[in-house]
C-alpha positions, -999 to 999 in steps of 0.1 A, spaced: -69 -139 -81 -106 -148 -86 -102 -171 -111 -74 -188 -87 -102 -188 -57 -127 -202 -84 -100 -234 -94 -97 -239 -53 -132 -249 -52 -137 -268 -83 -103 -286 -70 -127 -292 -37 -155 -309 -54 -134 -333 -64 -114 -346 -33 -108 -382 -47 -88 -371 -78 -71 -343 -54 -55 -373 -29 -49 -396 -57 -24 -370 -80 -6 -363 -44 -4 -401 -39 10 -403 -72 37 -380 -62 44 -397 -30 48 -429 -48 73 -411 -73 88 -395 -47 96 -425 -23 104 -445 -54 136 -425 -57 144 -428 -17 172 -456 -28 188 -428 -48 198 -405 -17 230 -400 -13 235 -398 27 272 -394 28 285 -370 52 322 -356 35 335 -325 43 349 -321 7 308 -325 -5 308 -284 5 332 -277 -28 320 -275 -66 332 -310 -81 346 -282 -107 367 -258 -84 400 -257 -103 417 -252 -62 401 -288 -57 410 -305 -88 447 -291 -81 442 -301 -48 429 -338 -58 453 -340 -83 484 -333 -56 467 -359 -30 473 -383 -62 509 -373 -74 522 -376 -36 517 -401 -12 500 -385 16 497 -391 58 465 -370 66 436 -391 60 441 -407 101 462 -399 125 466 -414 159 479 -392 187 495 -412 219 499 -384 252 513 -401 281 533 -387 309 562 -406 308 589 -410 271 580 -425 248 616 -434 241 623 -448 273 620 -490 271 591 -500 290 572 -475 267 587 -489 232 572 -525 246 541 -512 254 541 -493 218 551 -525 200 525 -550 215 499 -516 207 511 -519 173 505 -557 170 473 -555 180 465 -527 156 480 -548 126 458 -576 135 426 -555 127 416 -564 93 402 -532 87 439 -516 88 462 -522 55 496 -503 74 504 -481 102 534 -454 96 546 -428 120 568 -432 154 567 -470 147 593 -462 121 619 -454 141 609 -479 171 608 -506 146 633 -494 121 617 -493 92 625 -455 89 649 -448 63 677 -436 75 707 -457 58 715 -425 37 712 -399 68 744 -388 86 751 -407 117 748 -368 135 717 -361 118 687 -362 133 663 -379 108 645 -348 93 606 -363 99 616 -374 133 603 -344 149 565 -348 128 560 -373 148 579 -372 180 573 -341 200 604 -328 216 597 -337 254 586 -373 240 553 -373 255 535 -371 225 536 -399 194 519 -396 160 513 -429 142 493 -427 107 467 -455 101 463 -465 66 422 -482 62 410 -505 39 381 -502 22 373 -532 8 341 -539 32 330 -506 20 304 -527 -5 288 -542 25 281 -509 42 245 -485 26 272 -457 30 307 -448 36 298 -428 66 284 -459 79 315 -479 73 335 -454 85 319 -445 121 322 -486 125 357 -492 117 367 -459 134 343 -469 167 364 -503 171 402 -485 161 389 -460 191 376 -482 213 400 -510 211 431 -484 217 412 -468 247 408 -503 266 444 -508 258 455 -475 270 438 -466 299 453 -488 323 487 -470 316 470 -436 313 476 -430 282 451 -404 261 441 -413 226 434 -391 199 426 -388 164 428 -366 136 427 -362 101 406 -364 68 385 -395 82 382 -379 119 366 -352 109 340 -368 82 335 -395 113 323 -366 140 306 -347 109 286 -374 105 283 -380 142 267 -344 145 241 -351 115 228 -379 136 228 -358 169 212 -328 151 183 -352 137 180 -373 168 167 -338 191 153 -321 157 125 -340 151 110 -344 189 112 -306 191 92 -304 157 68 -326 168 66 -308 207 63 -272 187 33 -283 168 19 -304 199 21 -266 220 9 -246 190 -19 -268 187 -27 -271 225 -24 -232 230 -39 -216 199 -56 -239 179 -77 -270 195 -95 -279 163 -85 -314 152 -91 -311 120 -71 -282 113 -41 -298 137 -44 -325 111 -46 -315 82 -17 -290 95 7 -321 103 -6 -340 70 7 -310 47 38 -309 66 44 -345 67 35 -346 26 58 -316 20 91 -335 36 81 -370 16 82 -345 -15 113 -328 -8 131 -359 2 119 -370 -34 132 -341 -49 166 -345 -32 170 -380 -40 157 -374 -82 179 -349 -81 207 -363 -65 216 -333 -47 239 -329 -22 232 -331 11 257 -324 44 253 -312 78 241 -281 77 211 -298 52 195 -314 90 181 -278 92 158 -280 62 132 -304 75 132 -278 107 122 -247 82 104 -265 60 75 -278 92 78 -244 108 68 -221 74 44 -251 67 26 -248 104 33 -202 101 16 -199 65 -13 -226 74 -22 -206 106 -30 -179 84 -60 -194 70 -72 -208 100 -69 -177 121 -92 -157 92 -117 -191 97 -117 -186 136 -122 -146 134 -152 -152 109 -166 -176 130 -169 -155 163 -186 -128 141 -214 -152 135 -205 -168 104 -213 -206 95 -182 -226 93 -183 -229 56 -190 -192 50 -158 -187 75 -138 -210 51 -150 -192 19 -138 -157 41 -106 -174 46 -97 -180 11 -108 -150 -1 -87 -127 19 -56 -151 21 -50 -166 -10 -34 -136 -26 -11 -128 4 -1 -161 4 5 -165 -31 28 -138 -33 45 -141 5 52 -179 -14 67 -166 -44 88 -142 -19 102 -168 0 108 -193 -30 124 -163 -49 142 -157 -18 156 -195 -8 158 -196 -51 191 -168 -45 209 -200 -23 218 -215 -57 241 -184 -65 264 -199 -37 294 -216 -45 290 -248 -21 263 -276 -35 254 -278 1 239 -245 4 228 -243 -36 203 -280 -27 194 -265 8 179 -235 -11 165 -256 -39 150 -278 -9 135 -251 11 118 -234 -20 104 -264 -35 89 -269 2 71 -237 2 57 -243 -26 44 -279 -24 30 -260 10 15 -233 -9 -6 -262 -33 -14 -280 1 -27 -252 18 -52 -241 -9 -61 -276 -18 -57 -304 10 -59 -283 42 -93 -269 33 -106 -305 26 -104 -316 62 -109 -279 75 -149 -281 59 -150 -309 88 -135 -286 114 -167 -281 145 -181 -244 146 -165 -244 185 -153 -210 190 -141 -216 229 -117 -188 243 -79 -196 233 -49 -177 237 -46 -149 213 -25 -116 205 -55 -93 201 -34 -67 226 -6 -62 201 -30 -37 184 -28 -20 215 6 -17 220 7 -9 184 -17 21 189 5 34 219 37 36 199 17 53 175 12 80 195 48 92 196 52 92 159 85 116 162 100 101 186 99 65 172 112 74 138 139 96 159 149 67 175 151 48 144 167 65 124 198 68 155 199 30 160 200 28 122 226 52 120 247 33 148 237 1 132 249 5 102 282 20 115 289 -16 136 279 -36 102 308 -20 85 329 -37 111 320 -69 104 346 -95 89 350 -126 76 364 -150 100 352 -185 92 372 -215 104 358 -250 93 380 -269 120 358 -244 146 329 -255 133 325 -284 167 323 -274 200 352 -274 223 339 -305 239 343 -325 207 367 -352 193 380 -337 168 387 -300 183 404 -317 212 425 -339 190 433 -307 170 439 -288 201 465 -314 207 482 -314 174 488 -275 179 503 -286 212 526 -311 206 534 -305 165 531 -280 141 494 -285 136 469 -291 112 465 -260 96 484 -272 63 492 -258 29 510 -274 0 528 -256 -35 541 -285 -59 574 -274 -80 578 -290 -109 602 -287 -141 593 -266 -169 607 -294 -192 595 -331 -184 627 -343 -166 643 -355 -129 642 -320 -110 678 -312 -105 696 -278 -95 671 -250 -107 645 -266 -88 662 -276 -52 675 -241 -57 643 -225 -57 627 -246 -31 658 -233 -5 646 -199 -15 614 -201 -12 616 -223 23 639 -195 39 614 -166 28 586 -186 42 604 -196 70 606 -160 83 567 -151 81 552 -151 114 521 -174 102 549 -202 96 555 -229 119 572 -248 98 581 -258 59 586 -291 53 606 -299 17 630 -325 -1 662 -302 10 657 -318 45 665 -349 33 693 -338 10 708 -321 42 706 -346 65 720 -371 36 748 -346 37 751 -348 -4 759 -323 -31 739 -317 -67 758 -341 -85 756 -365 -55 717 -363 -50 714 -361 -94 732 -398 -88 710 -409 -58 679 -399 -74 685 -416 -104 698 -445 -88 666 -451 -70 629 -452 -68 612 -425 -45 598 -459 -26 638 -469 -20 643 -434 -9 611 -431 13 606 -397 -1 569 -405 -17 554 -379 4 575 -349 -9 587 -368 -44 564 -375 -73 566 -407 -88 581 -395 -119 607 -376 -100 594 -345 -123 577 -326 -92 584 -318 -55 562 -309 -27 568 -281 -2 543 -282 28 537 -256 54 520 -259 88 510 -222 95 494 -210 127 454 -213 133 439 -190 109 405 -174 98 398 -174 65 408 -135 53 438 -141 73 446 -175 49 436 -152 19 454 -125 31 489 -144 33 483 -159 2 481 -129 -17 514 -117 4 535 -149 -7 521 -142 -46 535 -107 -42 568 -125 -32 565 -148 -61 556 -125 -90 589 -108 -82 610 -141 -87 624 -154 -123 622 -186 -109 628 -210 -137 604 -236 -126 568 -245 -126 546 -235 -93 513 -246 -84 485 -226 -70 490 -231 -30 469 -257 -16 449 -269 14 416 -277 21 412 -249 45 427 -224 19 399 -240 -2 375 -233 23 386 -200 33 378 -186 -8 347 -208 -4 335 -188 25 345 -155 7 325 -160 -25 297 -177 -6 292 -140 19 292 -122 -13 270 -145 -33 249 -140 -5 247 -105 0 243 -98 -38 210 -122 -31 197 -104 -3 200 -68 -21 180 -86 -52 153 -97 -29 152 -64 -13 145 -50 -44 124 -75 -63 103 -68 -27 102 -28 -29 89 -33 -70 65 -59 -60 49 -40 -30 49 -10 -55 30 -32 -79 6 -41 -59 -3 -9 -40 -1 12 -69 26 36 -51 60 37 -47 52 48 -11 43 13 -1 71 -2 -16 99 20 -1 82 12 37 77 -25 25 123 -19 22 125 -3 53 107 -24 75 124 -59 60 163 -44 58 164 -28 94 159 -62 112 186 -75 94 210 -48 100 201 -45 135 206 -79 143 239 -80 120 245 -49 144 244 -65 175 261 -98 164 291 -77 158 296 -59 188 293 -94 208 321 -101 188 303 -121 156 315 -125 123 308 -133 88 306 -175 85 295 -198 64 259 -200 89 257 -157 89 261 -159 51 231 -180 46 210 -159 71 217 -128 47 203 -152 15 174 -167 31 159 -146 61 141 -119 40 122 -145 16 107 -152 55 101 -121 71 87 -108 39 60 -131 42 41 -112 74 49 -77 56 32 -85 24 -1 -101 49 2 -68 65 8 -45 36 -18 -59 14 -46 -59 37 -39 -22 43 -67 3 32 -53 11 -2 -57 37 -25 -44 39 -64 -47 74 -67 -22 101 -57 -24 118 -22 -42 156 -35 -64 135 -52 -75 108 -25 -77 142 -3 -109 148 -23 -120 116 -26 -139 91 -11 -114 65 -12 -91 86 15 -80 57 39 -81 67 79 -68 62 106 -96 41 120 -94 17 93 -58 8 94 -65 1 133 -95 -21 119 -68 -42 91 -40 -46 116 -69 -60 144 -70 -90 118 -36 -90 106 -14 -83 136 -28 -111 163 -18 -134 131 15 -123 120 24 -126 162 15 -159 165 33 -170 134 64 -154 145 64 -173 178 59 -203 156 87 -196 138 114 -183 164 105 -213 183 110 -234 154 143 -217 145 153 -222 181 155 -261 178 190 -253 158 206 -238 193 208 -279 204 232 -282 175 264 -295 174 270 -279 145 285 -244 149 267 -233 114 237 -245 120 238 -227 159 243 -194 143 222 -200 116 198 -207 143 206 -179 168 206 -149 138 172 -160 123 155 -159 154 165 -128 166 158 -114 128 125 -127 129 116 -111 165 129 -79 151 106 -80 117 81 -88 146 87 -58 163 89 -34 132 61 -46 114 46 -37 149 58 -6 162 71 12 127 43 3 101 15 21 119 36 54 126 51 55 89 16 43 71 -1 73 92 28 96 84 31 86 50 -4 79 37 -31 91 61 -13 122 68 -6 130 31 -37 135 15 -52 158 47 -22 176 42 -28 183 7 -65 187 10 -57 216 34 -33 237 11 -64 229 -20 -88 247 9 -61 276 19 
């Protein structure tokens, strides 16, 4: 470490080639701005590589599909009565005049009788009749086909997209209202639209509260403008870098990614404060202002060199998730820290050798010693009552379960979950899922396939997740035709002519069959897919099936790999911090109280967020990856400032080097004040992500905070107990059995 602390002043002699290598890389960095990809698409949170999503892609190519926009018409009255057809019709010219729109499908069909129903029997119902006519006629569906050809003049699709849906949605509310008539939509482009919608929002309160958290932090503890500068100048310098980075990279970027710039200036302000809170104690012993700096340095650098490589290490584990979103928001955050790290040793000590030797009376945490010295006074009853809540704790954990639902991911004021709210009302919903039949051989399905599809439909029909199943057999019963009949007809005919291009390949080789099951969380999708395989395996079908299909199916095995991912990260950063604390403090002591005080918050928290009736979600799941490479950060401060000894606990007992209790009173009076204040930095940091829109991002938010307040709170009231217990206690212990 000294020859580290020797390079940080040599770097400080020569400030002019220090500010130009960091323009440099802020001239790199912006130079790759135009390469951001700011596109907000719920599909971005799948690998490009995900066989479910090429299968899935591949079916959204092979059939003509009606998800991407749906319109939803409530009114009180029919929709089949007259005066509501006019209305409909002059709606639907309107509509057709908007250049934005290539063709509307849906109801219109059958008002303006384009549906085909030449080959239905004159006492059948058309089969897609009720998809989009509920059955008291107060509800109509009408799909909206967009075109994209003014994407080009848009900087991104999101941008296009919120315009042309703005003026579909405003134009059919100023139509409708008159007659009291709800719009809604729904679908693919809904749901990117408020997605995007949310980024904005997210952003818009973000960075005020970033700015009004430094603003207090500065008012309140700090009052010395150079450091408050320099402070914001590191920040501001680490997001120009990381925006860079992004861009370069070309990683991808989605809602949840509006967090980053919130971690990223609240560790940048936490681990900065460390530094100048050793500058101000040195000071009001009497020190000169450079002589406080040169303290400063001296007894930070190594605790924040390895606190850094903790939390990179830590946000490094991200990258082991599944989704690209999360994998770039860990790359993101731990490229951060350390262009903080550089900053903090380099830049912030420029402009804090201008700071004034002031030492006026601020706000401070000096009484936490106190309070940590009373707990410490009841040794056996705090690590009784630890090891009961642990106990409890870890019972509750064991409860907890997956049950992530992207289409929950607004609030219940939103859009979208109205819209979907009403689909669930008046249809079958929008949970869907697809299987595509095909022939073994490359020819016109014919008996062996219809035949297993009627199978197949009437098992599915009787599970109690299925609303409905949708297949071709509705349209061969309604059409009232045999085999040889529909062999004819389909030969006959294109799947255009037949109007069967949402359920008939092009090629006639492959058939759809979709199912609209009930709203479900993600081990409840997984769990009846693995009950329909069981079905399946014990068919000799004859024909080709596809994996099923859906994007929330997709999301559901997402969620699952990305909580596992997760959790196998935060047991490796457990560990890598147990062997590193046991490094450093040359016993394996240190490092099993370094594990005990970072894994208890956690599973406390986890604790509590299950009996209020939390779950595992894509947000939680993160929290497990990312949370310890931060609360790490005050342990190691703590840990390796502690009196230390390399020697075993007979031998320190006859040794000069046997620490006391008096001087771990005398480390934690500089350590503990610190590690408070930067734990209300970062809880009220972490606590700009409750405004969110963005359910993720809320309980990203809500878990972090309260993990961080319970590190707090060990670091506090467990350390000082355990560190007597463990390695004051010790060597007295064994010096008095030498003496007996």
């Amino acid at each position: 470490m000294e020859r580290q602390i020797d390079l940080i002043w040599k770097i400080q002699r020569h400030p002019i080639a220090l500010f130009v290598v960091i323009g440099c890389l802020l001239i790199f960095s912006l130079a790759g701005y135009y390469r951001l990809n700011l596109d907000v698409d719920f599909s971005d949170y799948f690998s490009p590589s995900d066989p479910r999503l090429t299968a899935l892609n591949s079916m959204t190519d092979k059939f003509e599909r009606h998800d991407q926009l749906w319109m939803l018409l409530e009114t009180e009255q029919d929709w089949r009565d007259d005066s509501a057809e006019v209305q409909l019709k002059a709606f639907l010219t309107m509509l057709n005049s908007d250049s934005n729109i290539i063709s509307i499908q849906g109801y219109n069909q059958f008002v303006l009788g384009t549906a085909k129903a030449e080959k239905i029997l004159a006492y059948k119902t058309h089969p897609r009749l009720s998809s989009v006519l509920s059955a008291d006629g107060r509800a109509i569906l009408l799909q909206i086909q967009l075109d994209n050809s003014k994407l080009t003049d848009f900087a991104t699709q999101s941008l296009w997209l919120d315009e042309v849906l703005q003026t579909i949605e405003t134009n059919s509310q100023r139509y409708w209202q008159p007659l009291n008539v709800e719009v809604h939509l729904n679908g693919t482009h809904a749901l990117n639209w408020q997605y995007a919608k949310v980024l904005l929002h997210d952003l818009s309160w973000f960075a005020p509260a970033l700015l009004g958290i430094i603003f207090l932090m500065a008012l309140l503890f700090i009052r010395q403008k150079m450091w408050i500068l320099a402070l914001a100048l590191n920040n501001l310098i680490t997001l120009l870098l990381t925006l860079g980075l992004a861009a370069w990279l070309n990683l991808t970027l989605a809602a949840i990614s509006a967090f980053v710039p919130v971690i990223i200036v609240t560790l940048g302000l936490a681990y900065g404060s460390h530094l100048y809170f050793g500058w101000r104690t040195k000071l009001g012993g009497g020190a000169s202002p450079n002589e406080a700096l040169q303290y400063t340095v001296s007894v930070n650098q190594a605790p924040l060199f390895y606190s850094s490589i903790t939390t990179i290490f830590g946000f490094s584990l991200l990258t082991l998730s599944p989704s690209p979103p999360i994998q770039s928001f860990g790359i993101l955050v731990a490229f951060a820290v350390l262009c903080n790290y550089l900053l903090c040793l380099t830049s912030l000590i420029f402009f804090a050798q201008y700071s004034s030797a002031s030492t006026k009376r601020l706000l401070n945490f000096d009484n936490v010693v106190q309070l940590a010295k009373y707990n410490a006074r009841r040794p056996k009853a705090v690590i009784a009552g630890i090891v009961i809540f642990s106990v409890l704790a870890l019972v509750s954990v064991t409860k907890l379960t997956l049950n992530d639902d992207p289409l929950s991911y607004f609030k219940s004021s939103n859009p979208f979950t109205l819209s979907s709210q009403k689909m669930a009302q008046y249809f079958s919903g929008i949970n869907l899922q697809h299987y595509v039949v095909s022939t073994v051989e490359e020819r016109q399905i014919d008996k062996a396939e219809i035949s297993f599809i009627y199978k197949f439909s009437r098992y599915l029909k009787k599970q109690p997740e299925v609303v409905t199943v949708q297949h071709i057999g509705d349209w061969i019963k309604a059409a009232g035709i045999g085999q040889n009949q529909f062999r004819r007809v389909l030969s006959q005919n294109s799947v255009q002519q037949l109007g069967l291009a949402s359920e008939l390949a092009q090629d006639k080789q492959s058939s759809l069959i979709t199912l609209y099951l009930q709203p479900m969380t993600a081990m409840e999708l997984i769990a009846f897919e693995r009950k329909v395989d069981t079905w399946l395996a014990e068919q000799s079908a004859g024909v080709k099936l596809s994996l099923p299909l859906g994007s929330n199916l997709l999301f559901a095995h997402l969620s699952v790999d990305n909580a596992n991912n997760m959790l196998f990260s935060f047991a490796a950063a457990l560990i890598a911090l147990a062997i590193l604390l046991s490094i450093l403090k040359g016993s394996m002591i240190y490092g099993l109280i370094g594990l005990l005080l970072n894994f208890l918050p956690l599973l406390w928290v986890f604790a509590l967020w299950q009996l209020n009736g939390g779950f595992i979600s894509l947000g939680t799941a993160v929290v497990l990856g990312m949370m310890l490479g931060i609360i790490v950060d005050d342990t190691l401060h703590l840990m390796l400032k502690l009196p230390n000894t390399h020697i075993s606990p007979l031998k320190a007992a006859n040794s000069k080097l046997a620490v006391s209790a008096d001087s771990l009173w005398q480390s934690l009076q500089q350590v503990l004040p610190v590690i408070s204040f930067t734990t209300l930095t970062i809880t009220c940091g972490f606590a700009i992500g409750l405004v969110s829109d963005f359910t993720p991002i809320g309980q990203l938010s809500l878990l972090s905070c309260l993990v961080v307040i319970f590190a707090w709170g060990f670091d506090v009231l467990m350390l000082p107990v355990l560190y007597l217990w463990w390695i004051v206690m010790k060597p007295k212990e064994a010096k008095a059995k030498t003496e007996i």
